[in-house]
MIMINU-664302 format. One record per residue: x, y, z of N, C-alpha, C in turn. Coordinates in pm, 1 decimal. Each point is the difference from the previous one (the first is absolute). Last residue first. Layout:
BEGIN
NUGU        n_x        n_y        n_z       ca_x       ca_y       ca_z        c_x        c_y        c_z
NUGU          X          Y          Z          X          Y          Z          X          Y          Z
...
This chain:
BEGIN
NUGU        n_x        n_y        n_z       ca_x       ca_y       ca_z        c_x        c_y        c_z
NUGU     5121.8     2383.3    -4647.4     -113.2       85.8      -75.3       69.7      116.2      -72.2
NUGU      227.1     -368.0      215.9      -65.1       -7.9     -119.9      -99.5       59.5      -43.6
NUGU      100.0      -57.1      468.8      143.7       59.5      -58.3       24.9      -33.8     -191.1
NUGU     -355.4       -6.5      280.5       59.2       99.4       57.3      108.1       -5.2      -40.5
NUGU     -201.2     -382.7      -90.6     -151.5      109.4      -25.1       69.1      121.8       31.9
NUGU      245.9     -381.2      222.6      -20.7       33.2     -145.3      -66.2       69.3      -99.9
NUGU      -91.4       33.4      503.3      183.5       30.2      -68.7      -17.3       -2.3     -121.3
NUGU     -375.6     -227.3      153.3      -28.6      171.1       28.9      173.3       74.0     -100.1
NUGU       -8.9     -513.3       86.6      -86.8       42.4     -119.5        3.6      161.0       11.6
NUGU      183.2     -167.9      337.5       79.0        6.5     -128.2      -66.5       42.0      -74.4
NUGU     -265.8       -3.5      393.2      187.2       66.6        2.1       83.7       32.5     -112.7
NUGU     -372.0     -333.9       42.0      -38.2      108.5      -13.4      103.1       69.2      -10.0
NUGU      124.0     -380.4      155.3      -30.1        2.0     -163.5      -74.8      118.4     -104.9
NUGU      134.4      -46.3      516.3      137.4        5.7      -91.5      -54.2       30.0     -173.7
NUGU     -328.6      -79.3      365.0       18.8      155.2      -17.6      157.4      -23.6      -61.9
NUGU     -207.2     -422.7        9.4      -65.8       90.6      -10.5       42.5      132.1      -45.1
NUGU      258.6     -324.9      276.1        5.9       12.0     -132.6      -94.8       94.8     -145.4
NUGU      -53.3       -4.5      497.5      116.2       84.6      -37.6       51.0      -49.6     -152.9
NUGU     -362.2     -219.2      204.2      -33.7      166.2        2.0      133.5       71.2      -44.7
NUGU       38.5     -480.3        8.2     -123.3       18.3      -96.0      -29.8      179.3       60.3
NUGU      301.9     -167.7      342.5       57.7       -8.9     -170.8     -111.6       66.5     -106.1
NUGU     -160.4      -80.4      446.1       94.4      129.3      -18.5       78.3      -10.8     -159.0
NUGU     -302.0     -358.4      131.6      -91.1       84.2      -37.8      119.6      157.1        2.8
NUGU      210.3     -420.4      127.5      -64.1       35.4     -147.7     -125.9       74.5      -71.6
NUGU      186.3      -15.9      472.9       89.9       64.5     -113.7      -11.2      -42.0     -106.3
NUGU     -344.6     -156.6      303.3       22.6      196.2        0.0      121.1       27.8      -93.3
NUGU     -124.3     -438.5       80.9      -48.7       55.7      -59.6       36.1      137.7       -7.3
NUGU      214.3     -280.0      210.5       60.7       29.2     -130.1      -60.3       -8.7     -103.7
NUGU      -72.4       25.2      485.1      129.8       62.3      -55.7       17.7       14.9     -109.4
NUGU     -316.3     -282.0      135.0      -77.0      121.9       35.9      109.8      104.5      -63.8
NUGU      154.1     -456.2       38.2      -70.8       18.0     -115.7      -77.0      130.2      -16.3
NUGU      250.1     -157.6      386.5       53.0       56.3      -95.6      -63.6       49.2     -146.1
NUGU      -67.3      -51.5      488.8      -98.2        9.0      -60.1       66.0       72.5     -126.8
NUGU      111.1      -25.1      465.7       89.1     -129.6      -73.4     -116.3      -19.4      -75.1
NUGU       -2.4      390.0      237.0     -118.0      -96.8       28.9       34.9     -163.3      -86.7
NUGU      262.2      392.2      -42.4        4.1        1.8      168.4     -118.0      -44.6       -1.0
NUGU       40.1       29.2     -426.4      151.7       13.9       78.7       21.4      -59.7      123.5
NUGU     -430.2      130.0     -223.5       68.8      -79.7      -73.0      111.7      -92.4       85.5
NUGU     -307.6      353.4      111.2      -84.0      -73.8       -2.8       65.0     -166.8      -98.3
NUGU      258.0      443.5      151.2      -55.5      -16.0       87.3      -85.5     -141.1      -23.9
NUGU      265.3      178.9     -304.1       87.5      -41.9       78.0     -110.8      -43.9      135.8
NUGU     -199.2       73.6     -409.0      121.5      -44.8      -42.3       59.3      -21.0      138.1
NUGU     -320.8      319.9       -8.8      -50.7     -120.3       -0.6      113.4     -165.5      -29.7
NUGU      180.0      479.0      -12.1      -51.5       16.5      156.3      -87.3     -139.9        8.4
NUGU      136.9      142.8     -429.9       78.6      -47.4       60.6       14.8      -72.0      153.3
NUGU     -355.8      198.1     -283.3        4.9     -112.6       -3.8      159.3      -66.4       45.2
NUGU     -342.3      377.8      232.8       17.0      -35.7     -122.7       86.0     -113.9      -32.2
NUGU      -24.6      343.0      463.6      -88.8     -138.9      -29.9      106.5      -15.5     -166.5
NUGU       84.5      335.0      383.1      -90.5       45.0     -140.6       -9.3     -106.8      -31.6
NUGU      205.2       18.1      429.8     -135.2      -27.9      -10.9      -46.9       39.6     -160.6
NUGU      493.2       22.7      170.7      -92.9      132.1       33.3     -171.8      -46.8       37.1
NUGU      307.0     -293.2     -272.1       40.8       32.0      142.1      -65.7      104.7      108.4
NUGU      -98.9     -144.6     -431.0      -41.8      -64.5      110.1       18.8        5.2      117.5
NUGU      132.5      193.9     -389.6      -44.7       64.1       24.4      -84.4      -71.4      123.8
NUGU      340.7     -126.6     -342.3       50.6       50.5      139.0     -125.3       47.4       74.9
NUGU      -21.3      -95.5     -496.1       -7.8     -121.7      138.2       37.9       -9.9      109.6
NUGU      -31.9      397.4     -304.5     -120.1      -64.6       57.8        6.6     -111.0       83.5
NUGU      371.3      154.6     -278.2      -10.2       92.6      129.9     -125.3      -48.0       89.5
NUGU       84.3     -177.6     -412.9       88.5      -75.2       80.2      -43.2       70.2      162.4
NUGU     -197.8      202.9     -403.8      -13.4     -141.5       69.9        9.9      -68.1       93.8
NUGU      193.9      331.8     -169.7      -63.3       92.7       65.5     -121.5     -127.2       56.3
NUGU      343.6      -69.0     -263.9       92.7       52.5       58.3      -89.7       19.2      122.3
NUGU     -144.1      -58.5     -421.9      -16.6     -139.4       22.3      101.3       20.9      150.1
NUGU     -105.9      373.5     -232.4     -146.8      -53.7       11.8       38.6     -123.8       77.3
NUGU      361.6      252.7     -166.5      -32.9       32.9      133.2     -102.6      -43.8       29.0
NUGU      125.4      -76.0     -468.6       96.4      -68.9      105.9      -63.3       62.4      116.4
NUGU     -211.4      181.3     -279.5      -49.6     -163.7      -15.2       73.6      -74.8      102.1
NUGU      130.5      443.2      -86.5     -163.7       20.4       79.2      -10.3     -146.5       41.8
NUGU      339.6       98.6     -306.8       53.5       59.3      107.0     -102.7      -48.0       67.9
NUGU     -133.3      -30.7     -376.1       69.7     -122.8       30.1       76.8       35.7      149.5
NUGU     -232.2      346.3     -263.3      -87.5      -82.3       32.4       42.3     -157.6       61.7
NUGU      325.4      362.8     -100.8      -91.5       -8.3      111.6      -86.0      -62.9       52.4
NUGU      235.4      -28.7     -434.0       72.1      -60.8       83.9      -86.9       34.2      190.1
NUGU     -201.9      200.2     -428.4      -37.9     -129.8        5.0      124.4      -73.0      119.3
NUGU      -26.3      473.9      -27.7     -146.5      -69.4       11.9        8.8     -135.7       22.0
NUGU      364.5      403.4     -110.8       -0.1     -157.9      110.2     -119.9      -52.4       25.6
NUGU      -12.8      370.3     -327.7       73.4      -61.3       17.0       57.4     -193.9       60.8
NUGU     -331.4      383.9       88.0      -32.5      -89.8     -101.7       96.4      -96.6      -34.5
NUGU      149.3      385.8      341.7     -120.3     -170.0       91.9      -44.3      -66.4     -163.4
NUGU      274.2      321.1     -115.2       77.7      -94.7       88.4      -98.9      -76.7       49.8
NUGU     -169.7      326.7     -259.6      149.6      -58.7      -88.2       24.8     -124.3      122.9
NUGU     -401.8      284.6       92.6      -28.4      -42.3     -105.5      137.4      -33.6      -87.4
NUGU       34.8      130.6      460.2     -121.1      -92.5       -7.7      -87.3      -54.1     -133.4
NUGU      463.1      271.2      117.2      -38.7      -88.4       62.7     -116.5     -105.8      -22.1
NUGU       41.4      385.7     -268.0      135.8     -129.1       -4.6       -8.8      -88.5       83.4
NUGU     -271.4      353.8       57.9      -37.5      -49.5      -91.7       82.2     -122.5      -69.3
NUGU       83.3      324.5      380.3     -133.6     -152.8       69.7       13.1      -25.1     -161.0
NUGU      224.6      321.2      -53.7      106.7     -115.5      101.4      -64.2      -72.6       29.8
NUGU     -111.4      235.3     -448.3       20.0       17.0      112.6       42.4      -94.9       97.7
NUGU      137.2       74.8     -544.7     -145.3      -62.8       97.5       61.6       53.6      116.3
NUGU      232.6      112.9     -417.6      -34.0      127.8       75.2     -122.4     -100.5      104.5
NUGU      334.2     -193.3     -281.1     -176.7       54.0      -67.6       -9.8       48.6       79.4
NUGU      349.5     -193.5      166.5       51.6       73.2      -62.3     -119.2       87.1      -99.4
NUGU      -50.0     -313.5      315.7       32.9      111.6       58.0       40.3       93.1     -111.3
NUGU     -117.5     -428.4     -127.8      -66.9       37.6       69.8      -27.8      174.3       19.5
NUGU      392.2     -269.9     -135.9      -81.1       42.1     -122.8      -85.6       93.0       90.3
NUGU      187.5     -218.3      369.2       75.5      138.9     -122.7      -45.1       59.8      -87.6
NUGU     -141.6     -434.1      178.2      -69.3      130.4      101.3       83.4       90.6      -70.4
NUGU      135.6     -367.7     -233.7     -135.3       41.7      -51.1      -67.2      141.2       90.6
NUGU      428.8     -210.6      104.5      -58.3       70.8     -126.2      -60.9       68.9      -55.5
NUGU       71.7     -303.2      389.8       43.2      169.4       22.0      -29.4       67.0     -123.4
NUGU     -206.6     -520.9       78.2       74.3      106.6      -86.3       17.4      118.2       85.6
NUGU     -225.6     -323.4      347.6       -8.2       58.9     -177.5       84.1      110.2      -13.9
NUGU       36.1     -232.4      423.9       56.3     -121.1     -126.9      -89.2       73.2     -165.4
NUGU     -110.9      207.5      488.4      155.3      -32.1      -37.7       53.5        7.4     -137.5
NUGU     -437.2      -94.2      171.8       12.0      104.4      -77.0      127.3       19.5       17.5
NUGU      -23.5     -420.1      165.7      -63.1       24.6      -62.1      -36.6      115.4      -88.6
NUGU      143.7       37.9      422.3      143.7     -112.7     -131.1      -85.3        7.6      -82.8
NUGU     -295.3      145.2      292.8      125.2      112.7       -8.4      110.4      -75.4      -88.6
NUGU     -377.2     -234.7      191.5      -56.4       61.4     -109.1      164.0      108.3     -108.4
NUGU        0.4     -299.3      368.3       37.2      -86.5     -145.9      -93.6      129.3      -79.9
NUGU       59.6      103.9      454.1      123.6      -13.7      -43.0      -13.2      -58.0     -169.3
NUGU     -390.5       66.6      254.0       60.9      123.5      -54.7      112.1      -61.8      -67.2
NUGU     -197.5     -339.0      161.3      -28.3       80.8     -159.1       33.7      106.8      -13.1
NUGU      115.0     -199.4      444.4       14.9      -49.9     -155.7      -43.4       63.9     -124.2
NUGU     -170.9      195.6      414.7      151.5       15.6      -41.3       74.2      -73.2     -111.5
NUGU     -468.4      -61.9      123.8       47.0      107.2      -69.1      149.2       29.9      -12.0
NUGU     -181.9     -371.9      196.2      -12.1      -20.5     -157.7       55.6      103.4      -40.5
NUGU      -32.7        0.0      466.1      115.6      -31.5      -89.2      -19.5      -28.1     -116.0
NUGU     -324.9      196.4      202.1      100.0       51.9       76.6      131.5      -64.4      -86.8
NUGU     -444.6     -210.3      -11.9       13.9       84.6     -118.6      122.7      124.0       24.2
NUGU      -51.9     -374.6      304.7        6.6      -33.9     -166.3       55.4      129.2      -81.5
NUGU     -115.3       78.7      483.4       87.4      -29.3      -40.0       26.1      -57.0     -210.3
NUGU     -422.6       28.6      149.7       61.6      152.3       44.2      125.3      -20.5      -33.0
NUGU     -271.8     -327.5      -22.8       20.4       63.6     -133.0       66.5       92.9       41.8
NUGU     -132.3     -270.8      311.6       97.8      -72.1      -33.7       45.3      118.7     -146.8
NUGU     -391.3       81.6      318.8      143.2       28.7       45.8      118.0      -25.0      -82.1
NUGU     -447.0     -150.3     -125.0        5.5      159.7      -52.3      171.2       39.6       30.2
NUGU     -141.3     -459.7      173.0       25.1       61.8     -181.9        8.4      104.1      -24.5
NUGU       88.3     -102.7      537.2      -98.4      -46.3     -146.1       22.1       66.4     -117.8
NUGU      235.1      204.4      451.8      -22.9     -136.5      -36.0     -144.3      -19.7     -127.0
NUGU      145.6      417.0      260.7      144.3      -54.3     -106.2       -5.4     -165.7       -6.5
NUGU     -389.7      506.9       22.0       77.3     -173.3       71.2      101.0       28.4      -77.2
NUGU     -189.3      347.8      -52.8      -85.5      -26.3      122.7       54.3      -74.3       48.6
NUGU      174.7      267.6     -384.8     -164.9      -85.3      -57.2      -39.2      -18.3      132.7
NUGU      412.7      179.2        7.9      -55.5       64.0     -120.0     -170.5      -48.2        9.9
NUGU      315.7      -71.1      356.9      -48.3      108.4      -21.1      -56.4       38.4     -113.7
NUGU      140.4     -428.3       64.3     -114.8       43.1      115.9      -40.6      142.7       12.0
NUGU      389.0     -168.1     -300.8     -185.5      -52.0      -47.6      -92.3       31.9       85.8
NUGU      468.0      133.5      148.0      -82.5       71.8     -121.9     -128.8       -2.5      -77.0
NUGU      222.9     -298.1      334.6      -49.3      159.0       60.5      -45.3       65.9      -71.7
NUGU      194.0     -383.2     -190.4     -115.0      -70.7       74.0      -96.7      155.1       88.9
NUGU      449.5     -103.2     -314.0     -113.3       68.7      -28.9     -133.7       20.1       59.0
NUGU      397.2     -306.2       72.4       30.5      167.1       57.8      -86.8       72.5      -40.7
NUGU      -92.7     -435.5     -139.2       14.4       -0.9      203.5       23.8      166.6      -31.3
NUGU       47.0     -184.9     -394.2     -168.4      -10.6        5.9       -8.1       57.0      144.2
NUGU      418.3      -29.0     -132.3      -21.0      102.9      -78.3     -171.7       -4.4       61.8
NUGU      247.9     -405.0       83.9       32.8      150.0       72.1      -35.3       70.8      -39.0
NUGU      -69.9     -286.4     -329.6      -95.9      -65.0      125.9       80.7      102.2      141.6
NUGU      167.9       76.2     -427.1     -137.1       37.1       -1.0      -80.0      -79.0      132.9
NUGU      510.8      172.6      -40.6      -85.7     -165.6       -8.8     -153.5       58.9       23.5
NUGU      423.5      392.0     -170.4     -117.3      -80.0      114.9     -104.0      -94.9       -4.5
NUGU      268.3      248.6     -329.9       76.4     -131.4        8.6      -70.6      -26.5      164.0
NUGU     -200.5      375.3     -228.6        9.0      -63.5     -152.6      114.2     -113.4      148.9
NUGU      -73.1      447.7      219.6      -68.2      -99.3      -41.4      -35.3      -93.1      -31.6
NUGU      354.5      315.8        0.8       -6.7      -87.7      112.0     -137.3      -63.6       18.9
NUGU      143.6      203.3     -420.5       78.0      -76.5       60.1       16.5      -17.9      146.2
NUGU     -330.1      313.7     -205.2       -4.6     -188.0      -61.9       85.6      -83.2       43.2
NUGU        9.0      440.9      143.7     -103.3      -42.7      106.2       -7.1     -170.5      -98.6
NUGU      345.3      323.2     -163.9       31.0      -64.9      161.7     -136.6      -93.3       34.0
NUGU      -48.1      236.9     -415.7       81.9      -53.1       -1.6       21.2     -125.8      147.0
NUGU     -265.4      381.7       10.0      -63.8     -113.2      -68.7      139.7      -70.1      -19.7
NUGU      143.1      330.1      168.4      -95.4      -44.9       68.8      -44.9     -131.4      -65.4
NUGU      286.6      253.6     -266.2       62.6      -65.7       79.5     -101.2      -60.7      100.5
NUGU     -171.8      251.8     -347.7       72.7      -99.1      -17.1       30.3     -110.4       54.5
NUGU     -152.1      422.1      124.2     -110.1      -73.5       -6.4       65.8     -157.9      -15.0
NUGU      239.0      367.4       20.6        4.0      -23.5      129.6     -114.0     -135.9      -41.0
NUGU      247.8      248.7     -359.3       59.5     -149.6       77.6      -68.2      -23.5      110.7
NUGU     -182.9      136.3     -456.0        4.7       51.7      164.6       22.4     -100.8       43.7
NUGU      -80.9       87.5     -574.2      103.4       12.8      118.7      -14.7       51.5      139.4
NUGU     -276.3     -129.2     -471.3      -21.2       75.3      120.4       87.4       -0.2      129.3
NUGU       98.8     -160.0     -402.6      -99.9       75.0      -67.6      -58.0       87.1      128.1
NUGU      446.5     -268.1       60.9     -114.8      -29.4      -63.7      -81.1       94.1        6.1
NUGU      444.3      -23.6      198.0       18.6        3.3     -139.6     -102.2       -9.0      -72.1
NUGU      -26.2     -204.8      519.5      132.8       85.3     -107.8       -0.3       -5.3     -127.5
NUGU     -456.8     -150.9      205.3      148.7      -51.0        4.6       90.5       81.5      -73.7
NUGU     -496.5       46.3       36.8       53.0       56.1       78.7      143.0      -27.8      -55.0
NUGU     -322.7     -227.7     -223.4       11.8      180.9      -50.6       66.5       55.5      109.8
NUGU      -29.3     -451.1       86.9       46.3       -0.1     -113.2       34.5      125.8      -96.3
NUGU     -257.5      -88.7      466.2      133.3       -4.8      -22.2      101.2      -15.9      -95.6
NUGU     -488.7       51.0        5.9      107.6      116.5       66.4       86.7      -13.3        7.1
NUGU     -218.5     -347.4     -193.4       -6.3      118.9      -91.7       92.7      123.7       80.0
NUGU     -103.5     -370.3      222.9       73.3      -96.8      -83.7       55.0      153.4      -31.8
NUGU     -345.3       21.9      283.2      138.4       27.1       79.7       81.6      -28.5     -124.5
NUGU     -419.6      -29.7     -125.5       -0.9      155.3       38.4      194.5      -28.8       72.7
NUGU     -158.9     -407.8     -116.6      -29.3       83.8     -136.3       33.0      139.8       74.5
NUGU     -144.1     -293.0      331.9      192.5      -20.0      -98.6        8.2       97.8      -97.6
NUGU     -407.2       24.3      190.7       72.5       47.0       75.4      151.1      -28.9      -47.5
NUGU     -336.4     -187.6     -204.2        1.8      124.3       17.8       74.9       85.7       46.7
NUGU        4.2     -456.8       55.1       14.3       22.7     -154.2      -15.7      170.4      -10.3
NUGU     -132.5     -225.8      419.1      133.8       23.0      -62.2       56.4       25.3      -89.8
NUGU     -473.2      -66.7       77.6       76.1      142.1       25.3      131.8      -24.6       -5.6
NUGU     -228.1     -327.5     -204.0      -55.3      142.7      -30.2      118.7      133.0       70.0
NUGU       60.9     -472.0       66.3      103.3       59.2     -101.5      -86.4       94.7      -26.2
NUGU     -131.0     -140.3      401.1      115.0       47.5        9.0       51.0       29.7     -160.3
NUGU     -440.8     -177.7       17.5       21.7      186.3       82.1      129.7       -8.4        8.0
NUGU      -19.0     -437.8     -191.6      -95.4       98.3      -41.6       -8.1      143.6       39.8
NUGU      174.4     -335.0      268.3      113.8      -40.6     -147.3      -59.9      137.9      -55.2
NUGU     -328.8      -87.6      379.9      157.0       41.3       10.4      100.9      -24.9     -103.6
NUGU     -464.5     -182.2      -77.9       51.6      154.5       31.5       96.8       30.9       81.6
NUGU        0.9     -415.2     -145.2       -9.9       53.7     -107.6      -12.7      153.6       34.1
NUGU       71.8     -308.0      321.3      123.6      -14.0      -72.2      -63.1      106.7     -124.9
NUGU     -304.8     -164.0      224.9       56.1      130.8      112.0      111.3       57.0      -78.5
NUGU     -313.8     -342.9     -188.8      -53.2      164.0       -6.4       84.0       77.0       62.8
NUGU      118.8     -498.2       49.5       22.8       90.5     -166.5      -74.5      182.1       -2.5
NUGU      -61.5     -287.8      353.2       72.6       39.1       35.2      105.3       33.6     -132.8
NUGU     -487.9     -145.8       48.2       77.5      118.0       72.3      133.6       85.9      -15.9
NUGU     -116.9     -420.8     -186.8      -71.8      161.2     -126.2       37.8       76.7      123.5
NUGU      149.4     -427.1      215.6       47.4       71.4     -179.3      -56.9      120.4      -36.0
NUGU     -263.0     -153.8      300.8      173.1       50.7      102.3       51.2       48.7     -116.3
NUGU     -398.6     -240.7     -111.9       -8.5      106.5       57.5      167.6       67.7       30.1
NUGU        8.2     -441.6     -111.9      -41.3       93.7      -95.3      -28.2      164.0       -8.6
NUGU      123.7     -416.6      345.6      117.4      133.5      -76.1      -47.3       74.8      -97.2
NUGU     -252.3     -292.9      284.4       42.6       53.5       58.2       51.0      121.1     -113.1
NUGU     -193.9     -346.2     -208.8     -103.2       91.9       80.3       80.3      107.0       89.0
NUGU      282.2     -289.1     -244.3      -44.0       75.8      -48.4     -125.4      106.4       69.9
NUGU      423.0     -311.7      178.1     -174.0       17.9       11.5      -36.4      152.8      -39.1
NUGU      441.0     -327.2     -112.1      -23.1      162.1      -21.8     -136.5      -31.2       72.3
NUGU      451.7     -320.4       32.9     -137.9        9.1      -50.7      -57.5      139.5       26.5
């Protein structure tokens, strides 16, 4: 049984936490992927802007990153959140990390991603006499527009997931209500509110996701 008086409140709470943390992390991770995705795609042997040192760095720093259990990943980041912002507990804390590994993901899916257009076409490109940011950012990022926008969609629901860890730390939201006010209060029905309020948000940003893609890859 749910006591709505109780959970109602808790719910919108704990939907607002989940929402700005999902929210600032794909802002800035998204940013920040985007800048690592792109360098490493104009960096890589043979590309428009060839430097193996950058390359290889970025390279190395995703792959020891990208296969660390985001719930370890939330702990080793814990010095860093205290030095960046003050704490390494509550919601603000929990994004630090987030947006730490969102970014490495998206770099990585940004970089396959400009990968996967035509050599061709950057040739034609190059071959009109455009410049090296100009291929880049008006042939190759238009290009992969619309598979990015799906690149993004998949890490939205990735970045989700990342939120319900966030209890651990104290960032609250609706995973953290799920195990705490559900789980471990043999308060299953509380449980399974929160993951049908997690579905209905991630189905959400899937349908957006596509729709955006299709609009991007039919214009």
């Amino acid at each position: 049984m749910i006591d709505w008086e109780t959970m109602g409140p808790l719910l919108s709470q704990s939907l607002q936490q989940t929402l700005t943390m999902v929210v600032i992390t794909m802002l800035l991770g998204g940013i920040f992927g985007l800048i690592i995705g792109i360098l490493l795609y104009a960096t890589r042997p043979g590309n428009i802007l060839q430097n193996t040192v950058v390359f290889n760095v970025l390279n190395f720093v995703i792959n020891v990153v990208r296969p660390i259990p985001f719930i370890i990943f939330i702990s080793l980041v814990g010095p860093f959140s205290l030095a960046l912002i003050g704490t390494s507990i509550g919601t603000s804390a929990a994004i630090v990390p987030m947006t730490l590994m969102a970014s490495v993901v998206i770099g990585r899916i940004v970089e396959q991603n400009l990968v996967g257009v035509d050599p061709g076409v950057v040739e034609a490109a190059r071959a009109m006499g455009s410049s090296r940011a100009r291929v880049l950012f008006d042939v190759v990022l238009r290009e992969s527009i619309g598979p990015l926008i799906l690149g993004y969609t998949f890490v939205f629901i990735g970045v989700v997931d990342m939120s319900a860890v966030a209890g651990y730390i104290g960032g609250g939201g609706l995973g953290d209500m799920a195990i705490t006010y559900g789980y471990q209060q043999f308060n299953y029905a509380v449980t399974i509110l929160a993951v049908v309020v997690i579905v209905v948000l991630v189905q959400l940003a899937q349908l957006i996701g596509n729709w955006l893609a299709r609009r991007a890859l039919h214009r």
